[in-house]
C-alpha positions in Angstrom: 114.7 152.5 -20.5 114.4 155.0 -23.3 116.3 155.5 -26.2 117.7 158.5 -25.2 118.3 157.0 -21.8 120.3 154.2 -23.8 122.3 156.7 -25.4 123.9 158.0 -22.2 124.6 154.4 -21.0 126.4 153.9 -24.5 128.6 157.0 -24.6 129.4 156.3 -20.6 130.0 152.7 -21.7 133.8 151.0 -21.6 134.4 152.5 -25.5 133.1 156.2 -24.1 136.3 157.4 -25.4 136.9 155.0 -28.5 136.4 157.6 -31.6 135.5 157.5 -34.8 133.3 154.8 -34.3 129.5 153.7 -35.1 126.8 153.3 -32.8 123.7 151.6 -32.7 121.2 151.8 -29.9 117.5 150.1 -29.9 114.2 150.7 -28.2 111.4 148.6 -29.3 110.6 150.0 -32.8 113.1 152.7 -32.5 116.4 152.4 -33.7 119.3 155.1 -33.9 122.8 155.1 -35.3 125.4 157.8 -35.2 128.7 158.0 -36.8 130.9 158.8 -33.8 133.5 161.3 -34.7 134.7 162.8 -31.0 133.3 162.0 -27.5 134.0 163.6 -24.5 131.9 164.2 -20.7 130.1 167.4 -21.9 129.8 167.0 -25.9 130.3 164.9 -29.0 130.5 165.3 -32.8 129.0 163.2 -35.5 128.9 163.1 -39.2 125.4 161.3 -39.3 122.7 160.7 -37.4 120.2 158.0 -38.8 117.1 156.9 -37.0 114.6 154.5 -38.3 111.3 153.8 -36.6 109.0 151.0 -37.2 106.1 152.7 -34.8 104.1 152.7 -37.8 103.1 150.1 -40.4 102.4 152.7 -43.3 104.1 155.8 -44.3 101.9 158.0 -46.6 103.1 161.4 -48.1 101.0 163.5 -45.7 102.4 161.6 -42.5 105.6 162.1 -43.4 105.1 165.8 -44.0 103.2 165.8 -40.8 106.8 164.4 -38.8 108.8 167.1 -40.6 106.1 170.0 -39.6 106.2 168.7 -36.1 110.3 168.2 -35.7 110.7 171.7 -37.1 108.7 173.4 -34.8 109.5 171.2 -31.9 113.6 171.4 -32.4 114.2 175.1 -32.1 117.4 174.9 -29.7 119.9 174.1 -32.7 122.3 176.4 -33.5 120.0 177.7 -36.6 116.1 177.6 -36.8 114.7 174.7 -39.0 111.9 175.0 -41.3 110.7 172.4 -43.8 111.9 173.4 -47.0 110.3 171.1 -49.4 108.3 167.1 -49.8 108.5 165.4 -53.0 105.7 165.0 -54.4 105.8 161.5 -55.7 107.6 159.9 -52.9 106.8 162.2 -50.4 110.0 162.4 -48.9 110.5 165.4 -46.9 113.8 167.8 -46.3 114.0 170.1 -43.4 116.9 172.3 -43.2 118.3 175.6 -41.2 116.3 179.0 -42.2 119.0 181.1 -41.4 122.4 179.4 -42.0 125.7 179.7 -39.5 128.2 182.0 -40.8 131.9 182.4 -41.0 133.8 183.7 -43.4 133.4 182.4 -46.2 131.5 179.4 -45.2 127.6 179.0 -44.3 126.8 175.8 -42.3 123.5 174.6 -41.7 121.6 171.6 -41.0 119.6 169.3 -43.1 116.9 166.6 -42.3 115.5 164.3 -44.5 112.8 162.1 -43.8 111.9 159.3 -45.9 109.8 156.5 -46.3 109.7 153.4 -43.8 109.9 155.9 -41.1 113.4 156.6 -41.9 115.3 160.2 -40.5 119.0 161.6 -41.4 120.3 164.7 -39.6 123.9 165.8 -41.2 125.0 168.9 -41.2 126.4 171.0 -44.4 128.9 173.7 -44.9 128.5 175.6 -48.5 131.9 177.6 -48.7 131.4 180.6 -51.1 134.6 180.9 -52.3 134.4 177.3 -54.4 130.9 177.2 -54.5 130.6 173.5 -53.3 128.8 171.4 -50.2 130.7 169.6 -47.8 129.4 167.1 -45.1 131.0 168.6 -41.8 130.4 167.3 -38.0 127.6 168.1 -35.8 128.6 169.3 -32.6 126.6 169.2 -29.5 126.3 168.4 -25.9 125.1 164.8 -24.7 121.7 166.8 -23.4 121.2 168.0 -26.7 122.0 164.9 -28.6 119.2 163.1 -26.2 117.1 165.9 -26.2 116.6 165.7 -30.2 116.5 161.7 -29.9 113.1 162.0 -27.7 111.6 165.4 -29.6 112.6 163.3 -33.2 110.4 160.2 -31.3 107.4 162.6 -29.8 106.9 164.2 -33.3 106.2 160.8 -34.7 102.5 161.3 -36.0 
């Protein structure tokens, strides 16, 4: 059973309505764990989506640019476009957000990725309101497909 597979299972499970509440759901190397803000038949909302992957026993600077190329041209069915926006140099750490952020109002929301070493990714999304001038962590929304969608794109792009 896949890990996206497992995910259904989970949010079908006995607690499919229990919110907020953290899950944790393993495949082999693969490991994923969402804060669990709402949950409902179609869709769900998180504040964090972590997944770790022990696929590979060594993380250099160019594979873990080579996983952010690859999500960010692979996930396009977000609500904004990614595109890798920068690696650090030294620890090669790499941060994937939306091109062209989700507007309203006064507020731009947008996604950001960062993958890090150990094979480590962290999806939140971010809402900048222009009025303050100040980030905010706010929920990601999406539908279940989605959600396991992204789960088995995140592990296909795994160099």
């Amino acid at each position: 059973m896949s890990l996206s597979q497992k995910i259904a299972d989970v949010l079908d499970g006995p607690d499919a309505g229990a919110t907020p509440r953290d899950v944790t759901i393993e495949d082999g190397p693969h490991r994923l764990a969402l804060q669990l803000t709402a949950s409902g038949p179609v869709g769900l909302a998180f504040g964090v989506l972590d997944f770790t992957t022990t696929a590979r026993p060594e993380w250099t600077p160019s594979a873990l640019k080579a996983w952010g190329d690859r999500v960010a041209a692979r996930v396009t069915y977000l609500m904004e476009p990614l595109v890798v926006l920068e690696q650090d140099a030294i620890a090669g750490d790499v941060e994937i957000r939306s091109h062209l952020p989700s507007t309203r109002g006064d507020r731009r929301a947008f996604y950001e990725v960062r993958i890090g070493g150990a094979g480590a990714l962290r999806l939140t999304r971010v809402a900048f309101d222009e009025t303050t001038r100040r980030r905010h962590a706010i929920d990601c929304m999406m539908t279940r497909e989605v959600l396991e969608r992204l789960v088995d794109d995140i592990i296909a792009c795994i160099p």
